[in-house]
C-alpha positions in Angstrom: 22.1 17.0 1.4 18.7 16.1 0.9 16.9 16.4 -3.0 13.8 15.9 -4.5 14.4 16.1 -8.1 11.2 16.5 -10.3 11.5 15.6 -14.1 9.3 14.6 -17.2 7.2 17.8 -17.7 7.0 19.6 -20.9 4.6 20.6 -23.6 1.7 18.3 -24.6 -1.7 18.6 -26.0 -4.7 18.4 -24.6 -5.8 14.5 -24.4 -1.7 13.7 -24.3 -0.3 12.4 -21.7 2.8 12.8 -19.3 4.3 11.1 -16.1 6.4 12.6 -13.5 9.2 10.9 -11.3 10.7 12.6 -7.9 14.1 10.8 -7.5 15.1 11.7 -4.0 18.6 11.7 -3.0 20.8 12.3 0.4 18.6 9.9 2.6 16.2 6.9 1.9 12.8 7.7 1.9 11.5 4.5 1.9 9.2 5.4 5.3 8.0 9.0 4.3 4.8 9.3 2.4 5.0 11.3 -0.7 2.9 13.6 -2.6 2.4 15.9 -5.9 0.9 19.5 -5.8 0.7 21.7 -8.3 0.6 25.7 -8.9 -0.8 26.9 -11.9 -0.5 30.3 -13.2 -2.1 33.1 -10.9 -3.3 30.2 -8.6 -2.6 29.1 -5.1 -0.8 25.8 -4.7 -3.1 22.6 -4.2 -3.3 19.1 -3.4 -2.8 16.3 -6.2 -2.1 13.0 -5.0 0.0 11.0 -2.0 1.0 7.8 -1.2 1.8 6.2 1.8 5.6 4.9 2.9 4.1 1.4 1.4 2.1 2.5 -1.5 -0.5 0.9 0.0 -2.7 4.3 0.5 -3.1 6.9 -2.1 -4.8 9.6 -2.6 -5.7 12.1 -4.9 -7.7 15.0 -5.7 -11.4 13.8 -6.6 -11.3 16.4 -9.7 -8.5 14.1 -11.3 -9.5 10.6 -10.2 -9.4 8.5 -13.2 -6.9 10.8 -14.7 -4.2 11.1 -12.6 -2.2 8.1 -11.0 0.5 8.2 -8.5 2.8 5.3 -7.6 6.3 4.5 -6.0 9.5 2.1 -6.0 11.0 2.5 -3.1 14.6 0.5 -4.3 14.6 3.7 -6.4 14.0 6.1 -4.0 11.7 7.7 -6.7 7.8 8.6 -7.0 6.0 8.9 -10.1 2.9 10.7 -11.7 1.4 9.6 -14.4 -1.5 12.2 -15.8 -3.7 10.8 -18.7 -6.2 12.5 -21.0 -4.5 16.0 -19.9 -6.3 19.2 -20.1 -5.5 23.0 -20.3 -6.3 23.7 -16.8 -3.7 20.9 -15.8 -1.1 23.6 -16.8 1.0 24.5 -14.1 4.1 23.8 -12.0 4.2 20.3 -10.4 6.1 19.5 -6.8 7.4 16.7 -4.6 7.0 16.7 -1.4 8.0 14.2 1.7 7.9 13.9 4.6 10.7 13.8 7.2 8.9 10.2 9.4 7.0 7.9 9.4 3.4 8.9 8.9 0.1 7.1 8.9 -1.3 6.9 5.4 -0.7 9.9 3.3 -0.9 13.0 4.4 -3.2 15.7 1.6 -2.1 19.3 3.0 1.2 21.1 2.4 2.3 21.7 6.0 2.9 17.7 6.8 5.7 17.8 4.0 9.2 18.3 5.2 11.0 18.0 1.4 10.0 19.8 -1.3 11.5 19.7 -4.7 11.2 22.5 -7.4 9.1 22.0 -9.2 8.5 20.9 -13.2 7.0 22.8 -15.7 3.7 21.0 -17.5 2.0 22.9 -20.2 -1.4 21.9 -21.9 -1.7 23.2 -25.6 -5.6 23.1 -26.4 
């Protein structure tokens, strides 16, 4: 059985820091690209960041360039997030996603992920 397993959220306060890992389990996803959203409260869900089967694409949301850093090891099957300088309005519910192939680079929209994990709570105290 396929899992995307989110952890390392919590409560921080503003200008704290937090980083996320998505260990995947039932199958290697060593060729899939990868990808954080997020849903915060009342809000739809939206793009974070992705990264290619390689790591050698990434992208992420132009709003949290500088901030927000996503990364991979692929022996550990596991993606990570790391979110610096955190701010209230970074409070919401943080997915994995994967997909299912190969892809080229790494894909931004919710529709070209397969896997999805469920998600990990991060709260911003101001």
């Amino acid at each position: 059985q396929v899992q995307l397993v989110e952890s390392g959220g919590g409560l921080v306060q503003a200008g704290g820091s937090l980083r996320l890992s998505c260990a995947a389990s039932g199958r290697t996803f060593s060729s899939s690209a990868m990808a954080w959203f997020r849903q915060g409260p009342g809000k739809e869900r939206e793009f974070v960041a992705a990264i290619s089967w390689n790591g050698g694409t990434t992208y992420s949301t132009d709003s949290l360039k500088g901030r927000f850093t996503i990364s991979r090891d692929n022996a550990k099957n596991t993606v990570y997030l790391q979110m610096n300088r955190l701010k209230p309005e970074d409070t919401a519910v943080y997915y994995c996603a994967a997909t299912s192939a190969w892809v080229v680079g790494a894909p931004r929209t919710s529709r070209d992920y397969d896997y999805w994990g469920q998600g990990t709570q991060v709260t911003v105290s101001s």
